[in-house]
N, CA, C and O atoms as a Tinker XYZ file with bonds, in Angstrom:
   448  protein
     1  N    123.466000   69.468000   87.284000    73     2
     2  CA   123.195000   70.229000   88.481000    64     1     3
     3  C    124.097000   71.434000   88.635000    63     2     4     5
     4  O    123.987000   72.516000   89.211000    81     3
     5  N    124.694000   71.056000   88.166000    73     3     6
     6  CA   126.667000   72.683000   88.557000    64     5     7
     7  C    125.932000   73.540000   87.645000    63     6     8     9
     8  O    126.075000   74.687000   88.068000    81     7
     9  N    125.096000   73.542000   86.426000    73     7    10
    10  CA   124.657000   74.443000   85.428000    64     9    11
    11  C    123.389000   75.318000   86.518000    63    10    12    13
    12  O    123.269000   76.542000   86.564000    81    11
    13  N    122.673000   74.458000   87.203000    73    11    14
    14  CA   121.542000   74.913000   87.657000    64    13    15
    15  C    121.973000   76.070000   88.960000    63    14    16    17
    16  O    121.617000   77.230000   89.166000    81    15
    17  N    122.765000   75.278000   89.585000    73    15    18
    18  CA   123.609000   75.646000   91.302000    64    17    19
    19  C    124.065000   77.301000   90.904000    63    18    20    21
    20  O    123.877000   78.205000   91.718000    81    19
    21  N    124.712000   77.559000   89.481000    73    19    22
    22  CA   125.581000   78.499000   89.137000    64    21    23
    23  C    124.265000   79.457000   88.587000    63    22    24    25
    24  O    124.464000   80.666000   88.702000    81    23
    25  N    123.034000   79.081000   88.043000    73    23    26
    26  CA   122.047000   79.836000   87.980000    64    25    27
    27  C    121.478000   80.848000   88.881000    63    26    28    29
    28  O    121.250000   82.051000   88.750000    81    27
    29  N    121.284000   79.838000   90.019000    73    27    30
    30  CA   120.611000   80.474000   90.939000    64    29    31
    31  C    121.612000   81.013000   92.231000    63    30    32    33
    32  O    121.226000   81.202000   93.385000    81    31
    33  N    122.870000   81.186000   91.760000    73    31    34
    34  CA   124.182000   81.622000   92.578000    64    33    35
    35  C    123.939000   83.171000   91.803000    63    34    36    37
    36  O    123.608000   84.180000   92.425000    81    35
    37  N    124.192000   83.114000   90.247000    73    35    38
    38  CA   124.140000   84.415000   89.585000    64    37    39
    39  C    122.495000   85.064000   89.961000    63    38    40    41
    40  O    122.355000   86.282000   90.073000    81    39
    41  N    121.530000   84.292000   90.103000    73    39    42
    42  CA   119.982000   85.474000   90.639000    64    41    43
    43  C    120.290000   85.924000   92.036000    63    42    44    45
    44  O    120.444000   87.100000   92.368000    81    43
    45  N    120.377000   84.724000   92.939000    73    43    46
    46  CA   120.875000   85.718000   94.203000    64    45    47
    47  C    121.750000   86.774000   94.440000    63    46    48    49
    48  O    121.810000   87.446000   95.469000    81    47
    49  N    122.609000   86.914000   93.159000    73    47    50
    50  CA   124.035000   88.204000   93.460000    64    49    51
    51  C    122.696000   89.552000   92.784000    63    50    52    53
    52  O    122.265000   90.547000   93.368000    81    51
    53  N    122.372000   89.031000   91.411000    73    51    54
    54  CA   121.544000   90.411000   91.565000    64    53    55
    55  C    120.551000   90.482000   92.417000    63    54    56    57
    56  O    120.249000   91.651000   92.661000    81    55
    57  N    120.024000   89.825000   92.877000    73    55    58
    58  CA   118.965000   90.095000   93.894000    64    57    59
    59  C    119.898000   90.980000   94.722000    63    58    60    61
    60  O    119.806000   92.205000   94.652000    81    59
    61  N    120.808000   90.364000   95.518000    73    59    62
    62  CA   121.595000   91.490000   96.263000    64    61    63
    63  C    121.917000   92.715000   96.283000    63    62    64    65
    64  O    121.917000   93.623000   97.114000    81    63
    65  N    122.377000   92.486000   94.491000    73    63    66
    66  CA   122.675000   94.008000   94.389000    64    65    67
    67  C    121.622000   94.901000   94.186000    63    66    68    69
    68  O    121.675000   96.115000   94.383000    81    67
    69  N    120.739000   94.312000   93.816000    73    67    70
    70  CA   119.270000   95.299000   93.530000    64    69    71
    71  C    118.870000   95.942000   95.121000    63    70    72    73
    72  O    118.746000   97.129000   95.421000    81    71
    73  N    118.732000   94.838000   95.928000    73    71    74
    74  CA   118.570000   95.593000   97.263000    64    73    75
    75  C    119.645000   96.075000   97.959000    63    74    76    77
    76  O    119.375000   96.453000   99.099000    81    75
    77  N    120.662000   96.162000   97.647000    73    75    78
    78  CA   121.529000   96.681000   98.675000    64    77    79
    79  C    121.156000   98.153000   97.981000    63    78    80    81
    80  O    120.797000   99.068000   98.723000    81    79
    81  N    121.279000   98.425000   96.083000    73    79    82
    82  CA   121.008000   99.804000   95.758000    64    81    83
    83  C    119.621000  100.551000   96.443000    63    82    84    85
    84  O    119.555000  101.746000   96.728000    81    83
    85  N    118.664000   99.662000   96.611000    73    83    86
    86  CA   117.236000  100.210000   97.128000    64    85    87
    87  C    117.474000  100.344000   98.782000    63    86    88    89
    88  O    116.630000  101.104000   99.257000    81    87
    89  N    118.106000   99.979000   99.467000    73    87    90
    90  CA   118.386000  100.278000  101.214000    64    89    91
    91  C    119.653000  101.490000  100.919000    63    90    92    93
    92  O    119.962000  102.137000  101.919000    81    91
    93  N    120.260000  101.769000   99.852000    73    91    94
    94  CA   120.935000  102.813000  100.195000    64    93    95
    95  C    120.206000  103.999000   99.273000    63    94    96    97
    96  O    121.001000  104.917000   99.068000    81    95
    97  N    119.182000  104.169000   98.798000    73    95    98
    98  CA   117.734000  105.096000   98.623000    64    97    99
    99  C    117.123000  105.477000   99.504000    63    98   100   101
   100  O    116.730000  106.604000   99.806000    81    99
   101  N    116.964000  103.997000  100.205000    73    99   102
   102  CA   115.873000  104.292000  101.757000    64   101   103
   103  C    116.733000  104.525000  102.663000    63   102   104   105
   104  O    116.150000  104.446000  103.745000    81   103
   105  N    118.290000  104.878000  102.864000    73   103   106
   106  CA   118.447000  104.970000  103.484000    64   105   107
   107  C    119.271000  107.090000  103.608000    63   106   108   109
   108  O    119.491000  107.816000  104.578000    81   107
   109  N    119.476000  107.315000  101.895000    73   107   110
   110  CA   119.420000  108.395000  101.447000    64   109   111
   111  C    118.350000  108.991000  101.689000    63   110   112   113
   112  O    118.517000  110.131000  102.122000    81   111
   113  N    117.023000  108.569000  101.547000    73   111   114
   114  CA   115.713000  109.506000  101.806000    64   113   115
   115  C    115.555000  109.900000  103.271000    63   114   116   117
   116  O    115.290000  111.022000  103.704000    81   115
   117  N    115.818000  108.501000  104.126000    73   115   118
   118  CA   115.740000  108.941000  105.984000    64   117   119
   119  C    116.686000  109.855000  106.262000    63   118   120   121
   120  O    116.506000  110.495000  107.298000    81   119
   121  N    117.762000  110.121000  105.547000    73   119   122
   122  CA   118.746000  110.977000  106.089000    64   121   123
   123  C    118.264000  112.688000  105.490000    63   122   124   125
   124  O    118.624000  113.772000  105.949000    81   123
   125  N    117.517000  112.453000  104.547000    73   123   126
   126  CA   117.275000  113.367000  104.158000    64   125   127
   127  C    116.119000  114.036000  104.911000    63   126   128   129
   128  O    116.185000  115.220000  105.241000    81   127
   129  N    115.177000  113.346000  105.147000    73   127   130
   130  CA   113.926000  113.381000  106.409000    64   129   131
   131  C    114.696000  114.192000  108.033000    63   130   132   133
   132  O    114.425000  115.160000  108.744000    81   131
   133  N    115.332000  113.534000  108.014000    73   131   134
   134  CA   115.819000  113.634000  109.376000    64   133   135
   135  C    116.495000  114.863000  109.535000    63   134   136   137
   136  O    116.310000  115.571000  110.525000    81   135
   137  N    117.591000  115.284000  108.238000    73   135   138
   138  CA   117.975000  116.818000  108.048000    64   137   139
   139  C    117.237000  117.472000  107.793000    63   138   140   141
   140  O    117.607000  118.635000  107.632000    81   139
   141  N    115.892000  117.189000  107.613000    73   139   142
   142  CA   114.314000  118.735000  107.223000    64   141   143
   143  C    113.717000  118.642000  108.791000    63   142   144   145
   144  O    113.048000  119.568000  109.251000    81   143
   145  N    114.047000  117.338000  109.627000    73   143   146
   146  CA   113.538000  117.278000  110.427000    64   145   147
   147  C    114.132000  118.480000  111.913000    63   146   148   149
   148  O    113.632000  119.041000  112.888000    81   147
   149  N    115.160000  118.378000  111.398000    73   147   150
   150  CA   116.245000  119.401000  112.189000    64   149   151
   151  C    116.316000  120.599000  112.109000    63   150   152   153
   152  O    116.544000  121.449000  112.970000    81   151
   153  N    116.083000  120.682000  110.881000    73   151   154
   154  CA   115.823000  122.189000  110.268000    64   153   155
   155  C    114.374000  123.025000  111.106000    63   154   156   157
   156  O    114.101000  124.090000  111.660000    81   155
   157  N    113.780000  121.784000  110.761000    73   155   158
   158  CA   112.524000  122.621000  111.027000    64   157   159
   159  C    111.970000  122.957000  112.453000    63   158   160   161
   160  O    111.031000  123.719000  112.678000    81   159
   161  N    112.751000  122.221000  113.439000    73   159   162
   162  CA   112.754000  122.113000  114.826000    64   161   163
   163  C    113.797000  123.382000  115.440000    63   162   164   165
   164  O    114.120000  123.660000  116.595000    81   163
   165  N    114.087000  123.884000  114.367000    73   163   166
   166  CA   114.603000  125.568000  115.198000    64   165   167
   167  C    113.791000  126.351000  115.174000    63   166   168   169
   168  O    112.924000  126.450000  114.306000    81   167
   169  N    113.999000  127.346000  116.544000    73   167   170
   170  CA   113.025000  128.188000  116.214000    64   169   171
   171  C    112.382000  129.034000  115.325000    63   170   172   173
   172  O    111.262000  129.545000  115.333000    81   171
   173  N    113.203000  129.075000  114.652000    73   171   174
   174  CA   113.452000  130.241000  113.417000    64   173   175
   175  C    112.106000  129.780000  112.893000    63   174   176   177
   176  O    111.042000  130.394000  112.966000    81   175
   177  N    112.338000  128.588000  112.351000    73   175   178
   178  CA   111.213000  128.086000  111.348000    64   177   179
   179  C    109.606000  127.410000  112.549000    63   178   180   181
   180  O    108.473000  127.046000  112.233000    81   179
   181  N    110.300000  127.522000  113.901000    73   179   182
   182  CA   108.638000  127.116000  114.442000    64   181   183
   183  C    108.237000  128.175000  114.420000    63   182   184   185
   184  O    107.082000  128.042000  114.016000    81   183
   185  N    108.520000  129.767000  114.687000    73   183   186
   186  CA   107.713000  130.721000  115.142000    64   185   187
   187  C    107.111000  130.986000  113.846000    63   186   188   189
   188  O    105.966000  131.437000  113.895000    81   187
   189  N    107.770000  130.756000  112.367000    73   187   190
   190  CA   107.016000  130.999000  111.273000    64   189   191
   191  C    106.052000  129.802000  111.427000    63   190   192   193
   192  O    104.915000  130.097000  111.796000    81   191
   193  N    106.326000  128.477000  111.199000    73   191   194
   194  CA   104.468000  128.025000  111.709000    64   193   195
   195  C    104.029000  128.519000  112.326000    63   194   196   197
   196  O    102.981000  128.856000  111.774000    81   195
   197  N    104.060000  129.001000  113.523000    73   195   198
   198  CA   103.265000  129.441000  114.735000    64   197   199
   199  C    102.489000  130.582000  114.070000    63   198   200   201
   200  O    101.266000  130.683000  114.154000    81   199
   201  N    103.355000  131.520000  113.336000    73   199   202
   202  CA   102.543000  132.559000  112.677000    64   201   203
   203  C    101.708000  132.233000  111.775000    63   202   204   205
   204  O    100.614000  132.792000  111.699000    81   203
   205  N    102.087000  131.278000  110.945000    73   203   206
   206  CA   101.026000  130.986000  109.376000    64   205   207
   207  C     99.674000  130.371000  110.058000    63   206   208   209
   208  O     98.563000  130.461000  109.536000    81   207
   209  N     99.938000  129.740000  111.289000    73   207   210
   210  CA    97.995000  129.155000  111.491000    64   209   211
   211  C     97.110000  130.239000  111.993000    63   210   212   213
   212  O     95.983000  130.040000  112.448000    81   211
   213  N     97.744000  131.512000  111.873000    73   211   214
   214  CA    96.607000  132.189000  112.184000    64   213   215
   215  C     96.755000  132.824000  110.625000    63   214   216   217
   216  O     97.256000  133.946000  110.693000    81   215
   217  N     96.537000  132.524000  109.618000    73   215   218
   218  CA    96.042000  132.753000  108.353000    64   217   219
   219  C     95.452000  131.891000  107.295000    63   218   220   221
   220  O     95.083000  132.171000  106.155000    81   219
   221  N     95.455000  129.950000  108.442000    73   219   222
   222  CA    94.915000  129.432000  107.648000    64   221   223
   223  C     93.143000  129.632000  107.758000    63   222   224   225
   224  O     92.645000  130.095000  108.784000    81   223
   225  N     92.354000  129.247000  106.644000    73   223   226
   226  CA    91.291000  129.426000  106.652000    64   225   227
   227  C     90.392000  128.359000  107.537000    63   226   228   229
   228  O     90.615000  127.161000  107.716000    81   227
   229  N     89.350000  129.138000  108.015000    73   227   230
   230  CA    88.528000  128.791000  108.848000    64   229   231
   231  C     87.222000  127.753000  108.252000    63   230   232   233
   232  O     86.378000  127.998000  107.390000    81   231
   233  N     87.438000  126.521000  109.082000    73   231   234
   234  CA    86.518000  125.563000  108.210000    64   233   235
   235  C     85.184000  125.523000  108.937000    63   234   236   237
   236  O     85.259000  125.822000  110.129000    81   235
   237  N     84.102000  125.249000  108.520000    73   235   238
   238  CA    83.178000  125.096000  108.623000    64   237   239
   239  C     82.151000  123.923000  108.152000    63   238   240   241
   240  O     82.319000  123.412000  107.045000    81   239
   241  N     81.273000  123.573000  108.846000    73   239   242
   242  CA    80.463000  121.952000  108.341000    64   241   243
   243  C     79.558000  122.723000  107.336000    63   242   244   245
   244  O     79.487000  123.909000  107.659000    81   243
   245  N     78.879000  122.433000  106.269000    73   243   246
   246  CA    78.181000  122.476000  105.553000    64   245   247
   247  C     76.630000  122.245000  105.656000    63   246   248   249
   248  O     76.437000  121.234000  104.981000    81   247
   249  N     75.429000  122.676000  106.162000    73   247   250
   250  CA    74.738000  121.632000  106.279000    64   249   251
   251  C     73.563000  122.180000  105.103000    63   250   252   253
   252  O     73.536000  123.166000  104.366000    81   251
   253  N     72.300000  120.636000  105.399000    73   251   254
   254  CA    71.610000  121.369000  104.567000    64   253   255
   255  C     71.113000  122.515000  103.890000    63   254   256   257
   256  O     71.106000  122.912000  102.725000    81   255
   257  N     70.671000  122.947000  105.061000    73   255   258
   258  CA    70.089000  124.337000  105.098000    64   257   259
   259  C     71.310000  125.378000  104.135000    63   258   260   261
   260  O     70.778000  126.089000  103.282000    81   259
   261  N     72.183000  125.433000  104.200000    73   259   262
   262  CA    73.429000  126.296000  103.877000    64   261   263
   263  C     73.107000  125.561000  102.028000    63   262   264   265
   264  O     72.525000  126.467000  101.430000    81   263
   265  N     73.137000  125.363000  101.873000    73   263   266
   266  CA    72.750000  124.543000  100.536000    64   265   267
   267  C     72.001000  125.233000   99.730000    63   266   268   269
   268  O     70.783000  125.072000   99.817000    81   267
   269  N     72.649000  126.355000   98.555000    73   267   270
   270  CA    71.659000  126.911000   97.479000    64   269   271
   271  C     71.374000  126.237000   96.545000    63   270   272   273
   272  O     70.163000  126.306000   96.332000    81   271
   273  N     71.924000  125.559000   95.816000    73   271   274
   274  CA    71.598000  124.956000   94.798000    64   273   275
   275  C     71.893000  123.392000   94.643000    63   274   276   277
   276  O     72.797000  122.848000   95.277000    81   275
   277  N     70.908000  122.591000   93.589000    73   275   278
   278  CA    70.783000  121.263000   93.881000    64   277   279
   279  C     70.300000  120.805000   92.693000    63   278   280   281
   280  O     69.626000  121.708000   92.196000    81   279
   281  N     70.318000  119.901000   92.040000    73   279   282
   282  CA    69.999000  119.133000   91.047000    64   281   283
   283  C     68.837000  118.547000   90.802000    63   282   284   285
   284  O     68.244000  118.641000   89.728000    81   283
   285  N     68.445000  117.905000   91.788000    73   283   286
   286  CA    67.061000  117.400000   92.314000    64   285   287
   287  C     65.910000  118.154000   91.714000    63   286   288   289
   288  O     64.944000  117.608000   91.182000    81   287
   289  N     66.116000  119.706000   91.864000    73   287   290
   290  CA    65.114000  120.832000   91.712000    64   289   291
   291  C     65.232000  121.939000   90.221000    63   290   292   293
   292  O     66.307000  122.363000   89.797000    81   291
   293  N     63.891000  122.246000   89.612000    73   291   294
   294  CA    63.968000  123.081000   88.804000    64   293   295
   295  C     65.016000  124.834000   89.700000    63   294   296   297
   296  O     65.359000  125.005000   90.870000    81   295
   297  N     65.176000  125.712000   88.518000    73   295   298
   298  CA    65.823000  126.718000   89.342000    64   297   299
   299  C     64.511000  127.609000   90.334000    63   298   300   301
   300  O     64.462000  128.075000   91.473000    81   299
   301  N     63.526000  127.507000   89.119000    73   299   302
   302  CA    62.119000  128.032000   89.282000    64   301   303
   303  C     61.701000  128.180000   91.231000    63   302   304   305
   304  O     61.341000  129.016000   92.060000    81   303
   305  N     62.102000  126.592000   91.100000    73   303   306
   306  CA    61.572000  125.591000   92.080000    64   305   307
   307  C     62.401000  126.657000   93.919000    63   306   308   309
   308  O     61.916000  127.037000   94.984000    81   307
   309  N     64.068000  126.700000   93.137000    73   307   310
   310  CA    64.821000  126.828000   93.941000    64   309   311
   311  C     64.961000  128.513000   94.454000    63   310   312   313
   312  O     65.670000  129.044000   95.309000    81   311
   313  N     64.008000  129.014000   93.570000    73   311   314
   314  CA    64.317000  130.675000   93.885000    64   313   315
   315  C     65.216000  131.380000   93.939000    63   314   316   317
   316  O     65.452000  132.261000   94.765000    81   315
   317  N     66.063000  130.899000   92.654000    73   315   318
   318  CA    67.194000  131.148000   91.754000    64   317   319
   319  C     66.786000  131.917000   91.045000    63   318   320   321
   320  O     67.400000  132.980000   90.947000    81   319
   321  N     65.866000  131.749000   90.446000    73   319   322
   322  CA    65.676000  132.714000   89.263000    64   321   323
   323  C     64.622000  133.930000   89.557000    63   322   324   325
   324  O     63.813000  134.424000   88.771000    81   323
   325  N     64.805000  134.171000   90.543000    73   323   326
   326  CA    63.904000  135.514000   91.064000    64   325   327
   327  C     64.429000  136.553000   91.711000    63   326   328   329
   328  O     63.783000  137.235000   92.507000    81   327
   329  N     65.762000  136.766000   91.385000    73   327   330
   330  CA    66.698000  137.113000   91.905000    64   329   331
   331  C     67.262000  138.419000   91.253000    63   330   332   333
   332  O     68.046000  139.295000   91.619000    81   331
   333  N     66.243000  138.075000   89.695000    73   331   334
   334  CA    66.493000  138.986000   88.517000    64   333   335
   335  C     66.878000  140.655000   89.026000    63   334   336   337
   336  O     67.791000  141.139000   88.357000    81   335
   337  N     66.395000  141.429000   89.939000    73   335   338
   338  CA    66.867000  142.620000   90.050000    64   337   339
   339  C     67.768000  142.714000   91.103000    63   338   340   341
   340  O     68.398000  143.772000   91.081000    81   339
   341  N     68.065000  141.894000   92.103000    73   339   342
   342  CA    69.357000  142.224000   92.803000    64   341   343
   343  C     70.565000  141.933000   91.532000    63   342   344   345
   344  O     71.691000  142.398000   91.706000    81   343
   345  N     70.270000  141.181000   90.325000    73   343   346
   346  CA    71.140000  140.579000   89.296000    64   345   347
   347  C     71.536000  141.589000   88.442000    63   346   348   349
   348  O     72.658000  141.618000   87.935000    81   347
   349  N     70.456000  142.637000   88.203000    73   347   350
   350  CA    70.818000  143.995000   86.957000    64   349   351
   351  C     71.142000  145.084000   87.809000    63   350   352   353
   352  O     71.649000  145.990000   87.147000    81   351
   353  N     71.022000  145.425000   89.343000    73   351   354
   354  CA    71.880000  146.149000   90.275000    64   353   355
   355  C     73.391000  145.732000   90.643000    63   354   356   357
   356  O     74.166000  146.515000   91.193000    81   355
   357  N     73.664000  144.663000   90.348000    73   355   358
   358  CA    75.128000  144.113000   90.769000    64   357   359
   359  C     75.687000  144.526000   89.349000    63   358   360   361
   360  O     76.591000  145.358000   89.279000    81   359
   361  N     75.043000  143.828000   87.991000    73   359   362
   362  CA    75.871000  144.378000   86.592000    64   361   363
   363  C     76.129000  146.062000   86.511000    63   362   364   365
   364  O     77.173000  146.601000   86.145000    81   363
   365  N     75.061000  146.637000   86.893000    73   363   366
   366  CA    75.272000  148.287000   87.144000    64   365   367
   367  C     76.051000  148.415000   87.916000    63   366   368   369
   368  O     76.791000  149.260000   87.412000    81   367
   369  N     76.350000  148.220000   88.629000    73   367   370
   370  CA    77.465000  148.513000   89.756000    64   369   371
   371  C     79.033000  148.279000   89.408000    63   370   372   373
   372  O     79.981000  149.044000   89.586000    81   371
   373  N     78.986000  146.527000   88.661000    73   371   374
   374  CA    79.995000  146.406000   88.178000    64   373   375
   375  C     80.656000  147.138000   86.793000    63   374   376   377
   376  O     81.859000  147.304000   86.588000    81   375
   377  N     79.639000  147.492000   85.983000    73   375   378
   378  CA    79.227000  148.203000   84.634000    64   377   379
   379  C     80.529000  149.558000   85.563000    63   378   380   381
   380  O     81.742000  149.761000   85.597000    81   379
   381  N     79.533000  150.025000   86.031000    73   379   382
   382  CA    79.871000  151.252000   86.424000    64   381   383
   383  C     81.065000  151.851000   87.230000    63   382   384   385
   384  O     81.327000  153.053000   87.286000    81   383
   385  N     81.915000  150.612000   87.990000    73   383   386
   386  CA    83.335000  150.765000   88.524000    64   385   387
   387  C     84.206000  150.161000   87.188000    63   386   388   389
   388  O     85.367000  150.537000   87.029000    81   387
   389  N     83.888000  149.680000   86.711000    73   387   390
   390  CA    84.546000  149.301000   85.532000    64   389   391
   391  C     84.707000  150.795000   84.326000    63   390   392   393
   392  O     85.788000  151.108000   83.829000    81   391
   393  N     83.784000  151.316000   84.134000    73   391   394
   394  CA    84.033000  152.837000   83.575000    64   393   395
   395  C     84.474000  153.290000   84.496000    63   394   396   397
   396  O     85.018000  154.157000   83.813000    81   395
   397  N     84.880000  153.628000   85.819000    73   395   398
   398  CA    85.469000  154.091000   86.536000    64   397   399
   399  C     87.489000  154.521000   86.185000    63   398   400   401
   400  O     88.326000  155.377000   85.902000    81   399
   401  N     87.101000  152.580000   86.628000    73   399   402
   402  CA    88.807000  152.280000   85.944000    64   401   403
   403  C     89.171000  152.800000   84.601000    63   402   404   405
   404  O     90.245000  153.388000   84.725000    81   403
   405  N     88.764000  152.843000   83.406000    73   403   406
   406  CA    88.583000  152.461000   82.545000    64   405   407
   407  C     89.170000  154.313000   82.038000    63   406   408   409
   408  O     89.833000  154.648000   81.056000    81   407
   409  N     88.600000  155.163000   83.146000    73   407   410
   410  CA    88.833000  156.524000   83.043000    64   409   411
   411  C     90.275000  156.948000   83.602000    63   410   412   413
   412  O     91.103000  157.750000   83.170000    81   411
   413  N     90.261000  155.945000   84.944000    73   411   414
   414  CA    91.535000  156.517000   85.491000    64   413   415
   415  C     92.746000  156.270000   84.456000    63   414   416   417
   416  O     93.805000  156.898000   84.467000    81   415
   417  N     92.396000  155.236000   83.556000    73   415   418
   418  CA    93.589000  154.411000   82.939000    64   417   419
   419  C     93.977000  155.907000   81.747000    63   418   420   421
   420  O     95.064000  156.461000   81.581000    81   419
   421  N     92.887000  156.154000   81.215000    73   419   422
   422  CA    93.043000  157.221000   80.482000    64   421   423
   423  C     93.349000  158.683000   80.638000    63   422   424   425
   424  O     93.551000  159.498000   79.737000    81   423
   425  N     93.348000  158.866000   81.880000    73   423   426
   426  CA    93.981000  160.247000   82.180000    64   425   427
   427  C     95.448000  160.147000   82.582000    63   426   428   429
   428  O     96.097000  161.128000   82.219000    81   427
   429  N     95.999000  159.402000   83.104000    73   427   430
   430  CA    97.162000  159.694000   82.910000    64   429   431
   431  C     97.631000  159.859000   81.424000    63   430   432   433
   432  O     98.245000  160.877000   81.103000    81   431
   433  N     97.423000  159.124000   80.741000    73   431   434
   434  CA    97.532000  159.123000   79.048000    64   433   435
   435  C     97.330000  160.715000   78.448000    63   434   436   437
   436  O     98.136000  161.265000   77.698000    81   435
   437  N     96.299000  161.209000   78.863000    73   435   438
   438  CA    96.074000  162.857000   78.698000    64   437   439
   439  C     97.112000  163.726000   79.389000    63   438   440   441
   440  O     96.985000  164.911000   79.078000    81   439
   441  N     98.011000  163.498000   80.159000    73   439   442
   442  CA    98.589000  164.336000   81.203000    64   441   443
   443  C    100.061000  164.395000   80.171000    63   442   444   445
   444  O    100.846000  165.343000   80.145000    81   443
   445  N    100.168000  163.196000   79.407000    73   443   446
   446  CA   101.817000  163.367000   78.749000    64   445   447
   447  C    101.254000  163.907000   77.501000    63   446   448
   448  O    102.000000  164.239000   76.580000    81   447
């Protein structure tokens, strides 16, 4: 029995020590909580929240109707694919600010 008694004398010490190291983690992390918590309760840092929610983005519900495309349906079906000339007016457009840039980049190059 003294072999067994001294067994479970040595699991309870590490058990101990295992949790006493894990309550002084949890008790390192609350302190650490509690100093962001302080921080952030000056004004300094509320009026910057106060400012950032008027730049978060604006949500909106989704509903059917708002719904272009779907799986269910050919594109044919979905009037996706009829779209073809608002599609070769947008590439012209983009085509065409793109030679835009494409010029500005090169004149300075002419100027030295």
């Amino acid at each position: 029995y003294s072999s067994l008694g001294f067994f479970c004398f040595v699991v309870l010490c590490v058990v101990c020590l295992f949790l006493r190291r894990k309550n002084e983690e949890i008790e390192d992390r609350n302190f650490l909580r509690a100093l962001w918590y302080d921080r952030q309760s000056t004004t300094k840092v509320q009026d910057k929240i106060r400012n950032s929610k008027r730049f978060r983005l604006k949500q909106r519900v989704i509903n059917r109707e708002d719904i272009e495309y779907t799986t269910a349906k050919d594109l044919d079906q979905q009037g996706l694919g009829r779209d073809e000339k608002d599609l070769r007016d947008f590439d012209a457009a983009l085509e065409s600010t793109t030679e835009k840039q494409r010029r500005r980049q090169k004149e300075p190059e002419k100027q030295e």
